[in-house]
N, C-alpha and C positions, 0 to 999 in steps of 0.2 A: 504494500500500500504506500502509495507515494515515495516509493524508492526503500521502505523500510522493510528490510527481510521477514519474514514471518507473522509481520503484524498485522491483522485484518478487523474489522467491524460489523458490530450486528445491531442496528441503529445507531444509538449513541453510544453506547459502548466498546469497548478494544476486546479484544482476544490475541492470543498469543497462540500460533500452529508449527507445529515440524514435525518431516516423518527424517524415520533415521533406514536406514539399510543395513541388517546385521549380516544376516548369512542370504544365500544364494532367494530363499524361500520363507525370507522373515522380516517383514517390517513391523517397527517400531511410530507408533503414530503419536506427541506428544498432542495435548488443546487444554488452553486453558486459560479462564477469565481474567484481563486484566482487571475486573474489577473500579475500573477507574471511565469518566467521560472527557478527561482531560488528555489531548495528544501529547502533551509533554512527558509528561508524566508516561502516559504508555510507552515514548519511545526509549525513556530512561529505562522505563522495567523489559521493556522488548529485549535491547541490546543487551542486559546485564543477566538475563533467563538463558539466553542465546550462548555467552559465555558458559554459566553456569550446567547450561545443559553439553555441551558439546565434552564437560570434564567430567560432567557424571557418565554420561554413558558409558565412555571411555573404563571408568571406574568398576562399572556393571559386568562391561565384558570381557574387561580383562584383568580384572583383578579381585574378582571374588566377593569385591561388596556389593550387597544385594539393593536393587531400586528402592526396598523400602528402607534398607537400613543410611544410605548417600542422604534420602531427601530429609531422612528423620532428621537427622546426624546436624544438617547444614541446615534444616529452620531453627534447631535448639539451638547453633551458634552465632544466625541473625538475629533470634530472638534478644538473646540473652547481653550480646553487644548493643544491640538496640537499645536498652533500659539504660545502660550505661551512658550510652550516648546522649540522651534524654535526661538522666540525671545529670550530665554535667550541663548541659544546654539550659537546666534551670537554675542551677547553681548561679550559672555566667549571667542571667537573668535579674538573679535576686543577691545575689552575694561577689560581685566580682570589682573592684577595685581599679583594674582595668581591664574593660571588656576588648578592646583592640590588640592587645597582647594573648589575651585567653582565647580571642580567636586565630590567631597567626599560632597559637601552640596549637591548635585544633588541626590546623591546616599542614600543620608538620606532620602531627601522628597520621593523618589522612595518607599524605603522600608515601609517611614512612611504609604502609601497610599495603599499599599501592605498589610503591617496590620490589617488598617483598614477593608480591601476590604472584607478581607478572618476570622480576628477575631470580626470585630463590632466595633463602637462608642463607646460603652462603658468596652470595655475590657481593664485591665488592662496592660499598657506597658510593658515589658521586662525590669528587674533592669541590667543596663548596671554594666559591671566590671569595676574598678576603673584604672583598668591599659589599657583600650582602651577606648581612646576618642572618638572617630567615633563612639561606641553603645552609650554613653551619646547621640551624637550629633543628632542619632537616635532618643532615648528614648523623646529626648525633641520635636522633629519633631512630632512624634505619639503623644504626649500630645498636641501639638499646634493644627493639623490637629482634633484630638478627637473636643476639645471647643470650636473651628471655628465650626464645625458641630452639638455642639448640642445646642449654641444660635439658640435663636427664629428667628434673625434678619438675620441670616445664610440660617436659613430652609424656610425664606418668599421667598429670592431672589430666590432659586432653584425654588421653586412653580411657582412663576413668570417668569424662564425662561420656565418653562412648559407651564405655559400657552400661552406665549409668541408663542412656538413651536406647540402647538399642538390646540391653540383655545378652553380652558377651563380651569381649575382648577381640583386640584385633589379635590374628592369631599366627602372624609370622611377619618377616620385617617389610615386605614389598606392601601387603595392606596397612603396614604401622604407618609408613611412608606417604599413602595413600588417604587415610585420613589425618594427617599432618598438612597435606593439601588441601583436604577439603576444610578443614578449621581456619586457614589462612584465607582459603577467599571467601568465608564466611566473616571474617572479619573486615575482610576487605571492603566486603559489598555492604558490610553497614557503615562502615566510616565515610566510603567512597560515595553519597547518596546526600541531595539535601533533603528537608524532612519531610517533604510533601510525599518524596518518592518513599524513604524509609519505612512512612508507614503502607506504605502500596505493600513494597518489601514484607512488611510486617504479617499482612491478610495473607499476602501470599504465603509465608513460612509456616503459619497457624495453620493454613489450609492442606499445607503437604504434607504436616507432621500428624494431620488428624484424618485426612485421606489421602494415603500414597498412592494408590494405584487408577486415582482421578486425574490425577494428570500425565500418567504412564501408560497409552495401550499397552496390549500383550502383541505375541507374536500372531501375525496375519491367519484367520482361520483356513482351510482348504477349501475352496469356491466347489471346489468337485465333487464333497461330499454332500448328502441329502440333510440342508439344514434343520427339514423336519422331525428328524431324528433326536435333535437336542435337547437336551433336560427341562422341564418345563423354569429352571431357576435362570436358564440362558437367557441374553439378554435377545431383541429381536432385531434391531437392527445391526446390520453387520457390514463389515468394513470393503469397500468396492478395490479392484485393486486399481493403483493410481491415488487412492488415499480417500476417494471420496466416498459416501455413503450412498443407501440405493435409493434416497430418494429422487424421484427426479425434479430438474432444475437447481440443484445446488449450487450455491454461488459463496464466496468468501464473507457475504452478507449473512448466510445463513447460521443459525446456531451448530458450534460444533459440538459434536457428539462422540463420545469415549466409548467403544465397543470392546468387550474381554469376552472373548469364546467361553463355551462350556468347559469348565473342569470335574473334574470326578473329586467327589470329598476324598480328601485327605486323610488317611490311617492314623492314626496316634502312633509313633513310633514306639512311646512310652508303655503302648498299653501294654498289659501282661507283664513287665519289667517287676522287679523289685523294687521297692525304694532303697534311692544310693544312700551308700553309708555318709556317714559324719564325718568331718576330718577328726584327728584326734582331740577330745573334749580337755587335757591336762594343761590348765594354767599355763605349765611354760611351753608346752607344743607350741598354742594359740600363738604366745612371745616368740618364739623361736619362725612361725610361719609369718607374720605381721613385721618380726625387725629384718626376713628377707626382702621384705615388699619395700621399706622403710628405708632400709640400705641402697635400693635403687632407685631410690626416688632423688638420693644425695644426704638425707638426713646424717647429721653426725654418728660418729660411733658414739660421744660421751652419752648423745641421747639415747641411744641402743642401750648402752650398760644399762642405764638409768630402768629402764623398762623389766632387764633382768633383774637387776637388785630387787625391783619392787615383785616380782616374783618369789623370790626366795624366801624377802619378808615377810610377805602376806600368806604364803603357806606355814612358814615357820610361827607366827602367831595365831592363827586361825585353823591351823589344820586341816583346812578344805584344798585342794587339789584339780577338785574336776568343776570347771566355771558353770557348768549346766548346775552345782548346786550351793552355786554363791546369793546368798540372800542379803538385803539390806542389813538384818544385822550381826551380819560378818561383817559388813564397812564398819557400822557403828565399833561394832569389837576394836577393831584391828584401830581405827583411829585414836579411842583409848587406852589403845597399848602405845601408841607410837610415843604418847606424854610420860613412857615409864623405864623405855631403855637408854641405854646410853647417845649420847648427841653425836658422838664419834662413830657410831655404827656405818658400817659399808667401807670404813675406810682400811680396815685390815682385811686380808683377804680371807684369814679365821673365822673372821664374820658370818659370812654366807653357811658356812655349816654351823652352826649357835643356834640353840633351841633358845624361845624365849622364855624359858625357865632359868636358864643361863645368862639368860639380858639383863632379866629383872638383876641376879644376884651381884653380877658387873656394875649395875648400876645405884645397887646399894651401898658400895664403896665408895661412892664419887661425892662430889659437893653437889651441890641440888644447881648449881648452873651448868652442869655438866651433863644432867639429864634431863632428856626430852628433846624430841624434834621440834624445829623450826615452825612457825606454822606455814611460811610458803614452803616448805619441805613435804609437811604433811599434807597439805594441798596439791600437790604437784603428786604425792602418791593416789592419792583419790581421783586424780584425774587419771594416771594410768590405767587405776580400776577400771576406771568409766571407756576408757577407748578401746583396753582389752576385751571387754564387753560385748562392743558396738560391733570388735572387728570379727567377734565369735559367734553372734547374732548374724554380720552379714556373712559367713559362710556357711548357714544354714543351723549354725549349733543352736539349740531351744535354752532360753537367758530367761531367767526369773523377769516378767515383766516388771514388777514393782523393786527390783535394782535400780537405784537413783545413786551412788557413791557421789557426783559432784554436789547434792544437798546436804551433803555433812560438810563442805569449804567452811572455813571460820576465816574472817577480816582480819586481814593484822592489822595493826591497831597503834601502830611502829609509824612515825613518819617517815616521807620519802628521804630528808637526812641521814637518818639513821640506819637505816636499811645499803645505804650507800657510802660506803668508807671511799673516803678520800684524801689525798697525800694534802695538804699543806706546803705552801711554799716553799716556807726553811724547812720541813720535814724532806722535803726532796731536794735541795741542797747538801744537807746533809749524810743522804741515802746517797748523794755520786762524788761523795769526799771517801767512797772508800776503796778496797784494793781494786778492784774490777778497772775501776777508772785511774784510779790514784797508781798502782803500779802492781802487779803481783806474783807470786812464787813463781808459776807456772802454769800455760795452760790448761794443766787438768787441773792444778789448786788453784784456779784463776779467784778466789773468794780470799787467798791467802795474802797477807803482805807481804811485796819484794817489788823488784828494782824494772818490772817488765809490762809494761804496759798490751794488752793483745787485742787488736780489733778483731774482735770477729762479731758474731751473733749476739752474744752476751753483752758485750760491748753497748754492739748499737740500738739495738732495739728498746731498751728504756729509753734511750736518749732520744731515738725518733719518737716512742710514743707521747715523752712528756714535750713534743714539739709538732704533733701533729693528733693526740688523742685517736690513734688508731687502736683499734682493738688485736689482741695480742696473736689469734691465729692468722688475723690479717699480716699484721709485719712478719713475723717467724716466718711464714709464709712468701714471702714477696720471690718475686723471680726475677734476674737478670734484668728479663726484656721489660719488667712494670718500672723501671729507673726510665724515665723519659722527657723528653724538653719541648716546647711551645714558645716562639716569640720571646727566647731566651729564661723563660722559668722552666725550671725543672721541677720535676713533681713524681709523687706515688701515682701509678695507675693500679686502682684496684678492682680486682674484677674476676668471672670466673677463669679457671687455668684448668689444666690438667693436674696440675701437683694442688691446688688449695680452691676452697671453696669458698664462698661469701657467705654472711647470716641471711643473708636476705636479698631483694632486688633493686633497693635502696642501697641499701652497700655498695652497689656498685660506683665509683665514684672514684673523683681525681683530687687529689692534693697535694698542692704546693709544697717543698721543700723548704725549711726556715734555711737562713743563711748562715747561723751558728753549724747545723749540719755539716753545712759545705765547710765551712771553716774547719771542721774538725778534720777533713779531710774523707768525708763518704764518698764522694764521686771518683777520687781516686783507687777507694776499694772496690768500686762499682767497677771501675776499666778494668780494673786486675783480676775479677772475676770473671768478665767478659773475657778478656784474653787466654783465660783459661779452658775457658769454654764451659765454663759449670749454665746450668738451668735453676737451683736454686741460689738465692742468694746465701742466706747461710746454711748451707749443707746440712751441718756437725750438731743442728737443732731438730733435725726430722729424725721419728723414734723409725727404729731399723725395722720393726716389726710390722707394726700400724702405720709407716708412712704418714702419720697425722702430725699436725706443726703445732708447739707453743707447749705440747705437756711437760717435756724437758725444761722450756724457759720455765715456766711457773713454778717448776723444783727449785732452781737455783735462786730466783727471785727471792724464793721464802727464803732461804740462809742467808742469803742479803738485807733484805727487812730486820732478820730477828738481830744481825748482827750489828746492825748501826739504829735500829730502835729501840731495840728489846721491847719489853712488854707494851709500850707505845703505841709500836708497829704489829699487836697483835691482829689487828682485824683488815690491816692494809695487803693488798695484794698486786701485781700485775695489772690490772684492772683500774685500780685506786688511781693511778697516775692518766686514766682515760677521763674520770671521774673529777680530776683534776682541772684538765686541761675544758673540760663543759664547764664545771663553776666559774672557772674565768670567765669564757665567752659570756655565761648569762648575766656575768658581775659586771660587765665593759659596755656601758652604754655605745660604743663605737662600731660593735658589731651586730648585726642586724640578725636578728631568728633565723631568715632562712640561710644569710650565710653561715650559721651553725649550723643548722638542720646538713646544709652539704658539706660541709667539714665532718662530722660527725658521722655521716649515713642515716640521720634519722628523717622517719617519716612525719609527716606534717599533720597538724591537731583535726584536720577534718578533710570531707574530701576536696573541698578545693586548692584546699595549700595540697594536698597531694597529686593532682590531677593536673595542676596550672600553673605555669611558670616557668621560665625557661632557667637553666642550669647556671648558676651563680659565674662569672667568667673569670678564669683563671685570675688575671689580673687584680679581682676585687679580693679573692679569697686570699691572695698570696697578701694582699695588706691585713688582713687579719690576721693572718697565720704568724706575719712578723711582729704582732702587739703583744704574743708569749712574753713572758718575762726569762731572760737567760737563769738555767739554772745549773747551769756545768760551762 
């Protein structure tokens, strides 16, 4: 119609038509209501179905996803961008400070997704020109959208919403792949739409995800056989070949019409079958199946332990075993025992085999501040409860319905101060007047006093944290290639790698190098590890077993602490000096929230400081970064 492919009219109305050609003997007949009287609009949803349809088929016939599972799959993923989109659109409405800025960040993610859609994951950005900030602001969007999609912990969720949607898993890597595509131009096509079309978009994804096979004929029936034959459930009119129907006069005016041959009901595969077994119902099975899922999704190992211990615990006080007969009050139980053992528990490896008749009598030795969990400890173990639960529930195991473990949480009651130890000034002054920096025995007694001073890991990494408040497996972490320079600052790139992971997707983030750094002379250990060709930065801090970065610094940190504070420095850690370097910024009217927020990695107090704004520019952060107070 009017030069526009596949798009036709039946009065005021659009419709959208294509047949497809599978095999020699099989056409595929697509119809189906734009829904809209506006040409615009239809030609936006024409073109973008058109697209849409030429990747699913694709998908249908060769690669194993089924029509209903493609359409389901990609209205849950318009749908669900959709709202997003819409919340931020009223955000920018009601709450935006600058709405001209909030839409040029709109028009970045747009493009970024666009990008992707059309060049891939892994295609390299476009180098923005230096005289337009809008293509940076671009360029960085495509980079961010790229690493969000090609972590592991990215690519589990998608899976999960799949299966979520459609009642299975993809089930080998060419379909994983495949619906990796279709999430992408799923997101595409709602960014890529303005909102007249989006909600066309909308009807239309409601409509496919509640009747797929309305807008999918079947394959062509056989004109040769006697259609009076067919089940009285068949439909009666039937598909002419050529595409048309047998009424006569049909004209692209006329309403199109979706024809499905007779099929024969369908067997229960199930029936007669057994009912399938249970995975195994034993507490730590459950743990042990949930921390493989958990492990590949990228979650930490400390978090994996965490989930074990609380196993071991909560059998060892309650004596239950089998989750099918965990009751509410076994939480209740088990919560009041946590107020009676030792506060040190989990930290020997003794531990884990100790009956809590043995806790108790450990614990009657102590001072009475030495007994009892935390209560974000003990909160954190009830929340375990609660997911081991959830995750034994969802693969089929039968869970005491009235199990609630998160309604036994208790508020701490501790303000946020106190809850967060923090180094002081002179306390961290003090802390790098000793051998580490000051001079000492030997690289293995680097804690010792003597005449030798040794950069390495140990070394630097307090000294970068208390100058840039990174968190500890981020620096221990760092690699060669994250040492990098911009318009003459050099800076941490932090981000995912292959050797270290980020907490989060805010983490990900660049910071400026202070210039005492440089002065101490880190860029010159930078080249000399470069020259050597290593890939971490500091080797000698990655534990040999685990490959995991920062548990070694934290060992030595504490012999450092206890040794230049003593009992002072009892609750300060590693951490304390991240804890440090935030107090500043919030105490320094000079620096502004969000340039903390991007020094730090944190996310912002709602969604629009997290949705809006473009990335703090090197240049401003590095003046912040330089208002630290020297402390070495």
């Amino acid at each position: 119609m009017h030069g526009q492919q596949h798009l036709t009219r039946r009065g005021d109305v659009y419709y959208w038509r294509r047949k497809f050609g599978t095999f020699s003997t099989q056409i595929f007949q697509l119809r189906l209501s734009l829904q809209t009287q506006d040409r615009g609009i239809a030609i936006i949803l024409s073109r973008k179905i058109t697209a849409m349809s030429e990747q699913i088929m694709q998908d249908i016939l060769q690669h194993r996803i089924t029509l209903q599972e493609a359409t389901a799959f990609l209205a849950n993923v318009i749908r669900t961008e959709k709202a997003k989109i819409e919340a931020l659109k009223l955000l920018q409405r009601v709450d935006s400070l600058n709405p001209e800025n909030d839409a040029l960040h709109d028009d970045a993610r747009r493009r970024a997704w666009e990008f992707v859609s059309s060049r891939g994951v892994n295609a390299r950005p476009p180098e923005p020109t230096q005289s337009d900030p809008h293509e940076t602001r671009i360029t960085k969007d495509i980079a961010l959208v790229q690493d969000e999609l090609r972590h592991p912990s990215t690519q589990n969720r998608i899976f999960e919403v799949f299966r979520e949607q459609i009642g299975r898993s993809p089930d080998n890597a060419l379909e994983r792949m495949r619906v990796l595509d279709l999430y992408i131009q799923g997101k595409s096509a709602a960014w890529n739409a303005d909102a007249d079309a989006l909600t066309e978009i909308q009807t239309l994804a409601e409509t496919l995800a509640a009747e797929p096979l309305s807008m999918f004929g079947t394959p062509r029936p056989d004109l040769s056989s006697n259609t009076n034959s067919a089940p009285s459930h068949a439909p009666t009119t039937q598909i002419r070949p050529g595409g048309g129907d047998d009424r006569s006069g049909g004209t692209d005016n006329e309403a199109p019409v979706i024809v499905r041959p007779a099929e024969p009901p369908t067997p229960d595969p199930e029936q007669g079958k057994s009912t399938p077994r249970i995975p195994d119902p034993r507490i730590a099975a459950v743990v042990q199946r949930m921390n493989e899922q958990k492990r590949s999704e990228g979650i930490e190992e400390k978090t994996l332990r965490q989930y074990e211990s609380f196993s071991t615990l909560f059998t060892a006080i309650t004596r239950v075993t089998d989750i099918r007969d965990v009751r509410q009050t076994h939480a209740a139980e088990f919560r009041a025992a946590l107020h009676k053992i030792p506060k040190s528990w989990g930290k020997s490896p003794n531990d884990s085999t100790m009956s809590f008749e043995a806790m108790r009598a450990k614990a009657q030795g102590l001072a009475s501040d030495k007994v009892g969990l935390s209560t974000p400890t003990i909160n954190r173990h009830l929340e375990h409860l609660d997911q081991i639960a959830k995750w034994a529930d969802d693969e089929g195991i039968p869970i005491d319905p009235k199990l609630r473990p998160n309604k036994l949480r208790r508020k701490d009651i501790r303000r946020d101060q106190e809850k967060k130890a923090s180094f002081k000034e002179n306390d961290l002054r003090t802390f790098f007047q000793t051998p580490v920096w000051m001079g000492s025995k030997s690289e293995r007694f680097q804690t010792e006093p003597g005449r030798t001073i040794f950069k390495n890991g140990l070394y630097w990494c307090p000294i970068i944290a208390a100058y840039s408040g990174g968190r500890r497996e981020e620096i221990a972490g760092l690699s060669v290639s994250d040492i990098k320079e911009h318009d003459g600052i050099h800076f941490f790139e932090l981000r995912f790698t292959e050797v270290r992971r980020v907490k989060n997707i805010v983490s990900i983030r660049q910071i400026p190098i202070h210039s005492r750094i440089i002065e101490l002379g880190f860029l010159d250990f930078v080249e000399a590890a470069r020259q050597r060709g290593q890939i971490d930065l500091f080797p000698t801090l990655r534990e040999p077993k685990s490959g995991q970065h920062g548990k070694k610094l934290g060992r030595r940190m504490r012999q450092i602490i206890d040794g230049a504070l003593g009992e002072g420095g009892k609750d300060l850690s590693f951490h304390s000096i991240r804890h440090y370097v935030q107090d500043f910024f919030d105490r320094d009217p000079r620096v502004p929230d969000k340039v903390c927020r991007d020094i730090m990695g944190h996310e912002g107090k709602d969604t629009h400081e997290r949705s809006y704004g473009d990335r703090t520019p090197l240049s401003d952060l590095k003046e912040a970064i330089e208002l630290l107070p020297i402390v070495f």
